[in-house]
C-alpha positions as CSV (number, residue, x, y, z in Angstrom):
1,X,87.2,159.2,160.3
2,X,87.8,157.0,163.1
3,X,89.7,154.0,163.0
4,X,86.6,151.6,163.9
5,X,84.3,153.5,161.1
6,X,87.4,152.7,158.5
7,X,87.4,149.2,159.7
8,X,83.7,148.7,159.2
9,X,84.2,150.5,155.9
10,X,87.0,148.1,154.8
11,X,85.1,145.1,155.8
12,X,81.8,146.2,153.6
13,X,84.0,146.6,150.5
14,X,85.5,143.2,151.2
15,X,82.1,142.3,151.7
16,X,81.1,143.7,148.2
17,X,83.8,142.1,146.6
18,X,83.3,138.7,147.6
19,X,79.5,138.5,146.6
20,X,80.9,140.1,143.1
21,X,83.3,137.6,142.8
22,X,80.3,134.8,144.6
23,X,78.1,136.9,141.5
24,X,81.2,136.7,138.8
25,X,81.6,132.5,139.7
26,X,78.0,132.0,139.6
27,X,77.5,133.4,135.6
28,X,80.6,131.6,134.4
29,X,79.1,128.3,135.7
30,X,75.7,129.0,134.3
31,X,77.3,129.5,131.2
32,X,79.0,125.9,131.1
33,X,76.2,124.6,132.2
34,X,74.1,125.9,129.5
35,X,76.9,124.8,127.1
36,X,76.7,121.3,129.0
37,X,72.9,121.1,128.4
38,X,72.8,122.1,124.6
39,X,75.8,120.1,124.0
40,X,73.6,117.1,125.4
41,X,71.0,117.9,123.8
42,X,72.6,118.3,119.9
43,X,73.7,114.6,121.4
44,X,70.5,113.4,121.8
45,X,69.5,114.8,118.4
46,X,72.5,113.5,116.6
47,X,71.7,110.1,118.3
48,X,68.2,109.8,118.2
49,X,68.3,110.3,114.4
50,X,71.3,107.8,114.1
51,X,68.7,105.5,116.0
52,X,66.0,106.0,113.4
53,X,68.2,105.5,110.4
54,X,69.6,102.0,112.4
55,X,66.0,101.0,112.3
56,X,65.2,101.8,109.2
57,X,68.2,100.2,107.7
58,X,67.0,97.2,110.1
59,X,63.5,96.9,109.0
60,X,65.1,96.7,104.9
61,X,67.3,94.0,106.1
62,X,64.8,92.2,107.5
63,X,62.1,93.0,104.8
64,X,64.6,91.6,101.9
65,X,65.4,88.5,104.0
66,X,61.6,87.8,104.3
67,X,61.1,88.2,100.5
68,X,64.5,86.4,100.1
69,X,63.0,83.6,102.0
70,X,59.5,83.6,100.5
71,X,61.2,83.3,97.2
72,X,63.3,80.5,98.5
73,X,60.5,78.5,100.1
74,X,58.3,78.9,97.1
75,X,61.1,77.5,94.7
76,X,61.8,74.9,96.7
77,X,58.4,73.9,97.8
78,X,57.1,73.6,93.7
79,X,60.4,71.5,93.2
80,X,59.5,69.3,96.2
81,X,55.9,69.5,95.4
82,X,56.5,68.4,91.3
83,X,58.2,65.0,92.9
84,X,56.7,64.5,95.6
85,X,58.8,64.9,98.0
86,X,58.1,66.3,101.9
87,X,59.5,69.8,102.5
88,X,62.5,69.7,105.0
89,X,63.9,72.8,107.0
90,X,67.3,73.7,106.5
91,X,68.8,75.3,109.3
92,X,71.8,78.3,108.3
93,X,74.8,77.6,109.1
94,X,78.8,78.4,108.8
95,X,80.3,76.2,106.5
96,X,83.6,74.7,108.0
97,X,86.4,73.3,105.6
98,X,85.8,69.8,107.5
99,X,81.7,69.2,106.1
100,X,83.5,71.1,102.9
101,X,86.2,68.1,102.4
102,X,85.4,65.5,105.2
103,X,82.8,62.6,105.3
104,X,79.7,64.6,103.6
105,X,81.7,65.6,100.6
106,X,79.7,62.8,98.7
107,X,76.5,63.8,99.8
108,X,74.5,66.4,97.8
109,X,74.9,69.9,98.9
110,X,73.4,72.8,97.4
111,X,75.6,75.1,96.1
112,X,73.7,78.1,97.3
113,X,74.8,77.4,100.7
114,X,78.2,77.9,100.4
115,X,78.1,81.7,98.6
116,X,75.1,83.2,100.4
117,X,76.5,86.2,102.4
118,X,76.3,87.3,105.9
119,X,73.5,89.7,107.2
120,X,76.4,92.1,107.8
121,X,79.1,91.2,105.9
122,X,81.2,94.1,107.4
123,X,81.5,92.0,110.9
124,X,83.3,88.6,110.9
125,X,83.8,86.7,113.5
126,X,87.6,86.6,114.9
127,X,89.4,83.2,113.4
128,X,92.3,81.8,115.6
129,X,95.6,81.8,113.7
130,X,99.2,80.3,114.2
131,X,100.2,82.7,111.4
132,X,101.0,80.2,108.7
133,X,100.0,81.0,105.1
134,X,97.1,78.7,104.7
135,X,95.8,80.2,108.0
136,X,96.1,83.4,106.5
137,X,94.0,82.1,103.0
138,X,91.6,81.3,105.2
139,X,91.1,84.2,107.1
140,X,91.3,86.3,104.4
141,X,88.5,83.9,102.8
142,X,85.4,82.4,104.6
143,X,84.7,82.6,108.1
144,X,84.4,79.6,110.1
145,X,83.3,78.0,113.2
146,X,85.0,77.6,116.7
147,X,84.0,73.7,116.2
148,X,85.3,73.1,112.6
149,X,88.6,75.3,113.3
150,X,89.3,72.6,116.4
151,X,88.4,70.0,113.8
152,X,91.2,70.9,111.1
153,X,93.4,71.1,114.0
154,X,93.2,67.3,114.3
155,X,93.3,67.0,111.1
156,X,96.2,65.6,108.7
157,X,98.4,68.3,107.0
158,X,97.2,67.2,103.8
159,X,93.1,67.4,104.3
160,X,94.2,71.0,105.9
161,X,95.9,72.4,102.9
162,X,92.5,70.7,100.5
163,X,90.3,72.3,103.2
164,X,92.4,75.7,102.3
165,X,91.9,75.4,99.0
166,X,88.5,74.5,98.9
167,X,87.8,77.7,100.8
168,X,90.2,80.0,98.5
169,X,88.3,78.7,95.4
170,X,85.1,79.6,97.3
171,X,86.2,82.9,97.9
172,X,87.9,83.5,94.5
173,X,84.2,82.7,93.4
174,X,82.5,85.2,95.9
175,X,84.6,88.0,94.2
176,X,83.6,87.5,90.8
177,X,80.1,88.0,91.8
178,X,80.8,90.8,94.3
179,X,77.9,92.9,94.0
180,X,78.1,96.5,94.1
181,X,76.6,98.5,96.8
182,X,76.1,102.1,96.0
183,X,76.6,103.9,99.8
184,X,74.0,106.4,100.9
185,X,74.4,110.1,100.7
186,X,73.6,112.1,104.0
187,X,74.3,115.6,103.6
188,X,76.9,116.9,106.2
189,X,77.7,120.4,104.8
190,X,74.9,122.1,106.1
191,X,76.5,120.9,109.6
192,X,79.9,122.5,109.7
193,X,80.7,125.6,112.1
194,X,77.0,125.0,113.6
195,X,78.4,123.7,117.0
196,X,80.0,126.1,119.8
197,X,81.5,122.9,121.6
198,X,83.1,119.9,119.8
199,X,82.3,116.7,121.0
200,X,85.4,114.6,123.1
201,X,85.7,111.0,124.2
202,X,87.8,109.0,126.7
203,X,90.8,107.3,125.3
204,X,92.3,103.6,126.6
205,X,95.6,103.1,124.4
206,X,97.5,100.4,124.1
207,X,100.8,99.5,122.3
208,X,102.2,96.4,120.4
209,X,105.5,96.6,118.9
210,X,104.8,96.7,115.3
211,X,107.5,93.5,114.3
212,X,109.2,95.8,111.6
213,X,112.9,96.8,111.8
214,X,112.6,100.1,110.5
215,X,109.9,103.6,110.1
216,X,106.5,102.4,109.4
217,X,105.1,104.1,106.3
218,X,101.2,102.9,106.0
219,X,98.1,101.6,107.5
220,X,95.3,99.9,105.8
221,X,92.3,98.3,107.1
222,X,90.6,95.7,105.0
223,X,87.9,96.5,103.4
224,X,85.6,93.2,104.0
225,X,87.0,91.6,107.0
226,X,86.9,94.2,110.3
227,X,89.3,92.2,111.7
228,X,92.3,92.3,109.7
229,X,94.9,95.5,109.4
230,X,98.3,95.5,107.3
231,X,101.1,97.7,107.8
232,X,104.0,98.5,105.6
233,X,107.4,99.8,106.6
234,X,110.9,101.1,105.2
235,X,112.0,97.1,105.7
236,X,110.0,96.4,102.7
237,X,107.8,94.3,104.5
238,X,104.5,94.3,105.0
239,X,102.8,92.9,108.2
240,X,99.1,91.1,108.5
241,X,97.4,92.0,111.9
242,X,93.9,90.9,113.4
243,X,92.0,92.6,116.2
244,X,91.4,91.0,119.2
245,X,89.0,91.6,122.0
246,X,86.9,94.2,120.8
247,X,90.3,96.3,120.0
248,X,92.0,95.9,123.1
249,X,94.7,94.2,121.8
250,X,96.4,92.9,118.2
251,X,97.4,89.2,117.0
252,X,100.4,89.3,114.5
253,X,100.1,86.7,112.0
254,X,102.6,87.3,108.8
255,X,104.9,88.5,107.5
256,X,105.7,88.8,103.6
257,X,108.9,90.9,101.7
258,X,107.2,93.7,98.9
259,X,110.4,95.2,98.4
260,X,109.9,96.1,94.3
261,X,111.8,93.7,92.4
262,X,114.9,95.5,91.4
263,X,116.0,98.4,93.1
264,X,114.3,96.8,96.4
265,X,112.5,99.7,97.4
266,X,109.5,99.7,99.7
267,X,105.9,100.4,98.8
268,X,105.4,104.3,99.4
269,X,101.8,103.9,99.4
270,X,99.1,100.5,99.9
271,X,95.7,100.1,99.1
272,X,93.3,97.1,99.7
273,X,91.2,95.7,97.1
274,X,87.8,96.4,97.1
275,X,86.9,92.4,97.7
276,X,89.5,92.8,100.6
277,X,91.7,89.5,99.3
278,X,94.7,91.3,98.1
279,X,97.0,94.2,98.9
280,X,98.3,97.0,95.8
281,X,101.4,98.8,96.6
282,X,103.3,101.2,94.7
283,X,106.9,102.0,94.4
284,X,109.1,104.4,91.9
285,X,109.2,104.8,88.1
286,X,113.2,105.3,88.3
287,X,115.7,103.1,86.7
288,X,112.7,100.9,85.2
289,X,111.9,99.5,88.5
290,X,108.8,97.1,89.4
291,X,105.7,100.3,89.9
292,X,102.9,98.3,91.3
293,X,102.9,95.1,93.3
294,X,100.1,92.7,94.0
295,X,99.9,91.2,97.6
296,X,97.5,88.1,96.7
297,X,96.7,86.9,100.0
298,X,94.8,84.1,99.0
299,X,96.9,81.7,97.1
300,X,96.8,78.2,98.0
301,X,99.8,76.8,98.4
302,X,102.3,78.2,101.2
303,X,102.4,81.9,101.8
304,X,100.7,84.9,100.7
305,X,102.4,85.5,96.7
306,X,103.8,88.4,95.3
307,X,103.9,89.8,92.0
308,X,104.3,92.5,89.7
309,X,102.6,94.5,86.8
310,X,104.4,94.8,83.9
311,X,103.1,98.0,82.8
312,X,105.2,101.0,83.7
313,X,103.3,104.5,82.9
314,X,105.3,106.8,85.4
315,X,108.1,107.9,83.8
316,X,110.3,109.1,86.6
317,X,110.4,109.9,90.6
318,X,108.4,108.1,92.8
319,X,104.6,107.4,92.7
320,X,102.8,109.3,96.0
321,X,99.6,107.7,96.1
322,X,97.4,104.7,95.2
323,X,93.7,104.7,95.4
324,X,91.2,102.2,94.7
325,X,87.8,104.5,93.2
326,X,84.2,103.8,95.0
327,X,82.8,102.8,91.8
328,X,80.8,99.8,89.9
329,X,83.9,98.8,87.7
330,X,86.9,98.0,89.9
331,X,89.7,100.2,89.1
332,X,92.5,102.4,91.1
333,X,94.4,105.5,90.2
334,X,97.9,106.3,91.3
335,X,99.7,110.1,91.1
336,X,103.7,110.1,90.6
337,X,106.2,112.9,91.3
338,X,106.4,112.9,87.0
339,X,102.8,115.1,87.5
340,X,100.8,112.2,85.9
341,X,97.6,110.5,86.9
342,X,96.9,107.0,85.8
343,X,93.9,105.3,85.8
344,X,94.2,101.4,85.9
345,X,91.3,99.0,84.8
346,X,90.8,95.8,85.7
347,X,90.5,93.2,83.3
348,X,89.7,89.5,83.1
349,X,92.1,87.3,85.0
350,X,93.7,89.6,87.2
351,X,95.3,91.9,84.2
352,X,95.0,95.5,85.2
353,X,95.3,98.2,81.9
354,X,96.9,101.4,82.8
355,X,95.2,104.9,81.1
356,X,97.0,108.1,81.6
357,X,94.4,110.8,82.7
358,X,96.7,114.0,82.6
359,X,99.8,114.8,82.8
360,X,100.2,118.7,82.2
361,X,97.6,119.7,84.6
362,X,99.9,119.7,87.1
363,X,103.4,121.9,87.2
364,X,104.5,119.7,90.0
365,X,104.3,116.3,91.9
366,X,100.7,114.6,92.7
367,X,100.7,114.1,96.1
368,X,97.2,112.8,96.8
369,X,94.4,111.2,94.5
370,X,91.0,110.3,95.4
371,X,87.4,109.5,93.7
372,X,83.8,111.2,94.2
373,X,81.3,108.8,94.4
374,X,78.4,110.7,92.7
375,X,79.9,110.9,89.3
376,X,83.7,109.6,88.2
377,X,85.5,112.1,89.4
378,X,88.9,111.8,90.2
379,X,90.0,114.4,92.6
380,X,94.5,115.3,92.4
381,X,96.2,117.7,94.9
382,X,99.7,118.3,94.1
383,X,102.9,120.2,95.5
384,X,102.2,122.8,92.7
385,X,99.0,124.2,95.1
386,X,96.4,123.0,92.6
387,X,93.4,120.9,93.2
388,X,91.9,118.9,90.1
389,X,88.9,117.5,89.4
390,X,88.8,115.2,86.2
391,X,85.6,113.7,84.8
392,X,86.6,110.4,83.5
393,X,84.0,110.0,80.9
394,X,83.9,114.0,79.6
395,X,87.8,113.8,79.5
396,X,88.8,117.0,81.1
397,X,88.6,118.7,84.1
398,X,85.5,119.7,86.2
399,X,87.0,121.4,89.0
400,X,89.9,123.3,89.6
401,X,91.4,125.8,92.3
402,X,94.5,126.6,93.7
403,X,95.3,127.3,97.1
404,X,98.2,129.1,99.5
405,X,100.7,126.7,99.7
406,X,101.3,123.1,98.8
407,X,98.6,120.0,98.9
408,X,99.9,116.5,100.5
409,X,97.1,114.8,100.1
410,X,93.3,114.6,99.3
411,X,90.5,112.5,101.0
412,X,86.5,112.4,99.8
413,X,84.2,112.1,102.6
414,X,82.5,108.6,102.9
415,X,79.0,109.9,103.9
416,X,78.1,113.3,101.6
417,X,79.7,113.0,98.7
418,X,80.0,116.9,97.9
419,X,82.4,117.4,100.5
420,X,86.2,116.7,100.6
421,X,89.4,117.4,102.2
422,X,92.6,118.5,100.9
423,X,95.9,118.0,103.6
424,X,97.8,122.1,103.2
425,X,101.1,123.1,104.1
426,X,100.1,126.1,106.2
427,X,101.0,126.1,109.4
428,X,98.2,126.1,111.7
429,X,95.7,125.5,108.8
430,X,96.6,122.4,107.3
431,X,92.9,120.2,106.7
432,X,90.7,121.9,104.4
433,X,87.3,121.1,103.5
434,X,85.8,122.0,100.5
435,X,82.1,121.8,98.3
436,X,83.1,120.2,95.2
437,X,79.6,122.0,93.8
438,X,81.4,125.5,95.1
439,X,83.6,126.8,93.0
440,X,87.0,127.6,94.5
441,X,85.6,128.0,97.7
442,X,86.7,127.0,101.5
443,X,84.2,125.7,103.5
444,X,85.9,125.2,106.7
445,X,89.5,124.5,107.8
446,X,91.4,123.3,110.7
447,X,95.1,123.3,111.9
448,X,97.8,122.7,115.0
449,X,100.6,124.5,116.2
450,X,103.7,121.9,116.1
451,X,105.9,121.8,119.1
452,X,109.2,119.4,117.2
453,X,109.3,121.8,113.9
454,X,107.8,124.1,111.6
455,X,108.0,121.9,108.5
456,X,105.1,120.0,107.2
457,X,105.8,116.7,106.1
458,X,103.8,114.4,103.2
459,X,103.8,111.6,105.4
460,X,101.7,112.7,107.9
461,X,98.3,111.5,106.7
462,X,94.5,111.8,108.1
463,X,91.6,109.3,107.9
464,X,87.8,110.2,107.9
465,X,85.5,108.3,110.7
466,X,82.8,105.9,109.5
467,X,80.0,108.4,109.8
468,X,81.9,111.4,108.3
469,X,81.8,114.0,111.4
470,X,85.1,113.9,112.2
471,X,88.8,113.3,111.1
472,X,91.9,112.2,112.6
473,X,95.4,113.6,111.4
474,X,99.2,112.5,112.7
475,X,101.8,114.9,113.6
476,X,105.5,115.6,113.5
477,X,104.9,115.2,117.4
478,X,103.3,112.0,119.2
479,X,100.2,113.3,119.1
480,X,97.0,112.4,117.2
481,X,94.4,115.5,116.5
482,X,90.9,114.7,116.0
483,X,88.5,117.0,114.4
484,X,84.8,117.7,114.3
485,X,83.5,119.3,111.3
486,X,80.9,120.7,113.2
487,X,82.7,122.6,115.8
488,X,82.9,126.1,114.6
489,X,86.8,126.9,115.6
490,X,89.9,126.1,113.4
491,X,91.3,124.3,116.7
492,X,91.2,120.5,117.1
493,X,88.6,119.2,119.2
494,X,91.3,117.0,121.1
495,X,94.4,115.9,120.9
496,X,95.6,112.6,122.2
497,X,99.2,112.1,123.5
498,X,99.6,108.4,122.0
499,X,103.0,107.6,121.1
500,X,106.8,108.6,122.1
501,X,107.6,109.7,118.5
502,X,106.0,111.4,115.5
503,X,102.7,109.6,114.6
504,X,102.2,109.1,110.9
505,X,98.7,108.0,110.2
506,X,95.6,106.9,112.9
507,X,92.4,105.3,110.9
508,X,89.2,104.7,112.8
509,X,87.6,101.2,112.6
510,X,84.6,100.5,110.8
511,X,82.4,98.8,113.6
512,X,84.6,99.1,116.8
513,X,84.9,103.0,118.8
514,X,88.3,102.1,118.1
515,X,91.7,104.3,116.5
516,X,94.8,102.4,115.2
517,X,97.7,104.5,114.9
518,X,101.1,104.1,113.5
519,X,104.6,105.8,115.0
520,X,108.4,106.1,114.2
521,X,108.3,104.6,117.3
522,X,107.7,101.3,115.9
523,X,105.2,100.5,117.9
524,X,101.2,100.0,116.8
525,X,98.5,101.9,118.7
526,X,95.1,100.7,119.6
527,X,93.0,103.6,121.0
528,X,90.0,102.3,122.4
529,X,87.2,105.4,121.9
């Protein structure tokens, strides 16, 4: 063969190889593009059925205002009516702690007007605060408006402290008539492992040094009031935070020492009251020590108060969890390293009753406790490997399994109420998710390889989002892993790189497409979704 015909030769196999190669390229960006489309289009779904529950919920909010209103009108209108009087139109409006205390205070005014709730209750607007404790009452209390807050300011110290208390007795009074709101149940099990592709969002983070002196230990959002966030730390003090600009940024505003009144220890755990006015801690049952503090952020005079239950059920080690239950009668559980599980009722006048719920059922220390909302059950994980469901009103235990290493914690989900999560020490497979109906049986799991070491520590916690679909976890590296239920591989669906240190716990906002995150690098991340 001539050297010309091997040439050619050369030159067509080249040939054939590029447009296999042109052939080759061409597929694999079909395929994403295919992936692209039906990952748009389960968006699409997903959103356009979020849109019709939205309205729904809408058109009931506006329906019970109407008959709220018609009922209203028709009351007033037969009192009017019966003495002859001309029917006036009240306009709604925020109730500042100047018209509470200042020149109308001797004027009639209805009482209804100071108690009737928000249409959304969940999204208050952001209160300017020097970070005093009457300030602090007051957030924590009523919401008021940009032109009464610039009144007070003018005002005398002594009409703002009676202004303060006027609106802690107010909300004192909204919390005995909180009214319970069973949540709705979607069902999010039949979801899981159904999507090839998770879904990913951009992240804008920003830092704010957390004002504590040593390791932060928890994060809590308040329950009522969006705004507000509290952190706790190895200092013993826990800090009060409000978000600012749409979660761009953070205001601190106090400061108050929980150290446990003997041994000064600092809360291991923290939980918000359900009415979202104070904070429950929990500490160790050794040498007789101080086990649950109460935070009361709205007392009246000077800062946010402190005190301390006198019962002490724990008998020894320290108590791993605290856990307010998403049920009618306000109550929380707590689970101690002495393998107990208490359940404390509230009674009248802010005296809470403690009841022992087991104490054998686990070999070794309760890690994590949580409630289901369908019936009272109070799910335990402990370092012994067991998971335990206890009925509260049969007595005994509904559900139980036992898994392949230790549990660090437990979380329900907030949306379908069948479905929980259990925190593992495997490595690689640390969230599980299980069908409290299914007896002993994984649904779905997830996991991350560590980079800083292969240990597994209690202290990393994870936090459900609003709607359920996804969960967030720390790590023993400065990393935060975020999960989608529905993505149908054990990997996270991203991981963000948010701090310079390990991150202990990030919680998603309620209203806001917004992470907060705490670090040992004492610093406070706002992750802007």
């Amino acid at each position: 063969m001539s050297r010309d015909s091997k040439k050619v030769k050369k030159e067509e196999e080249e040939d054939e190889s590029s447009i296999a190669e042109q052939e080759e390229a061409l597929l694999a960006l079909i395929e994403h593009r295919t992936k692209e489309v039906e990952h748009l289009r389960q968006r699409i779904s997903y959103y356009t059925s979020q849109l019709e529950q939205a309205e729904k919920r809408l058109q009931d909010s506006e329906s019970k205002l109407a008959r709220f209103r018609g009922q209203h009108n028709a009351s007033s209108s037969s009192g009017s009516h019966a003495n002859g009087i001309r029917n006036v139109k009240v306009e709604r409006r925020s109730i500042s702690p100047e018209r509470v205390n200042g020149s109308s205070k001797n004027l009639p005014q209805p009482r209804t007007e100071l108690v009737i709730p928000s249409v959304n209750p969940k999204t208050s607007q952001p209160v300017k605060s020097g970070g005093s404790g009457a300030n602090t009452a007051a957030i924590c209390g009523l919401e008021a408006s940009p032109a009464s807050n610039k009144a007070v300011k003018v005002k005398k110290e002594k009409s703002h402290r009676t202004s303060a208390d006027a609106e802690v007795v107010e909300s004192k009074d909204r919390g005995t008539k909180r009214k319970f709101e069973q949540k709705e149940h979607k069902e999010l099990i039949p979801l899981l492992r159904r999507s090839s592709s998770p879904n990913t969002f951009q992240c804008y983070s920003n830092h704010i040094p957390s004002q504590h002196k040593r390791k932060l230990r928890s994060l809590a959002l308040n329950p009522v009031n969006d705004q507000l966030f509290v952190t706790s730390a190895l200092d013993g003090f826990v800090n009060l935070w409000q978000i600012q600009a749409r979660g761009s940024s953070a205001s601190f505003l106090s400061t108050t020492d929980c150290a446990s009144s003997q041994e000064r220890r600092w809360p291991e755990d923290i939980a918000w009251h359900p009415d979202g006015n104070s904070l429950f801690s929990v500490y160790t049952a050794d040498a007789r020590d101080s086990q649950i503090s109460v935070l009361d952020l709205n007392k009246t005079k000077g800062r946010a108060h402190v005190t301390f239950l006198e019962d002490k059920p724990h008998v020894k080690g320290i108590i791993n969890s605290i856990m307010f239950m998403p049920w009618e009668n306000t109550c929380f559980v707590t689970g101690g390293s002495d393998h107990a599980v208490v359940l404390w009722n509230e009674r009248d006048n802010n005296v809470w009753k403690p009841k022992q719920l087991h104490r054998n059922m686990h070999s070794s220390a309760v890690m994590g406790v949580a409630g289901m909302q369908q019936k009272q059950v109070v799910l335990s994980a402990g370092a012994d490997k067991r998971i335990i469901g206890f009925d509260v009103h049969v007595g005994r235990a509904d559900y139980k399994h036992q898994i392949d290493s230790k549990c660090m914690s437990v979380l329900a989900n907030p949306c379908d109420f069948n479905l929980f999560m259990v925190h593992a020490g495997a490595h690689e497979r640390q969230l599980r998710l299980y069908d409290i109906r299914i007896r002993q049986t994984e649904v779905h799991s997830f996991g991350w390889t560590q980079q800083s070491s292969e240990s597994q520590s209690a202290l990393i916690n994870q936090a459900w989002s609003p709607d359920g679909l996804y969960l967030t976890s720390g790590s023993a590296d400065p990393i935060i892993h975020i999960f989608d239920i529905r993505y149908n591989a054990q990997k996270p669906a991203q991981s963000i790189r948010a701090h310079q240190k390990r991150v202990f716990k990030a919680v998603w906002h309620n209203s806001l497409p917004l992470l907060i995150s705490i670090s040992s690098d004492l610093q406070v991340g706002l992750h802007k979704m």
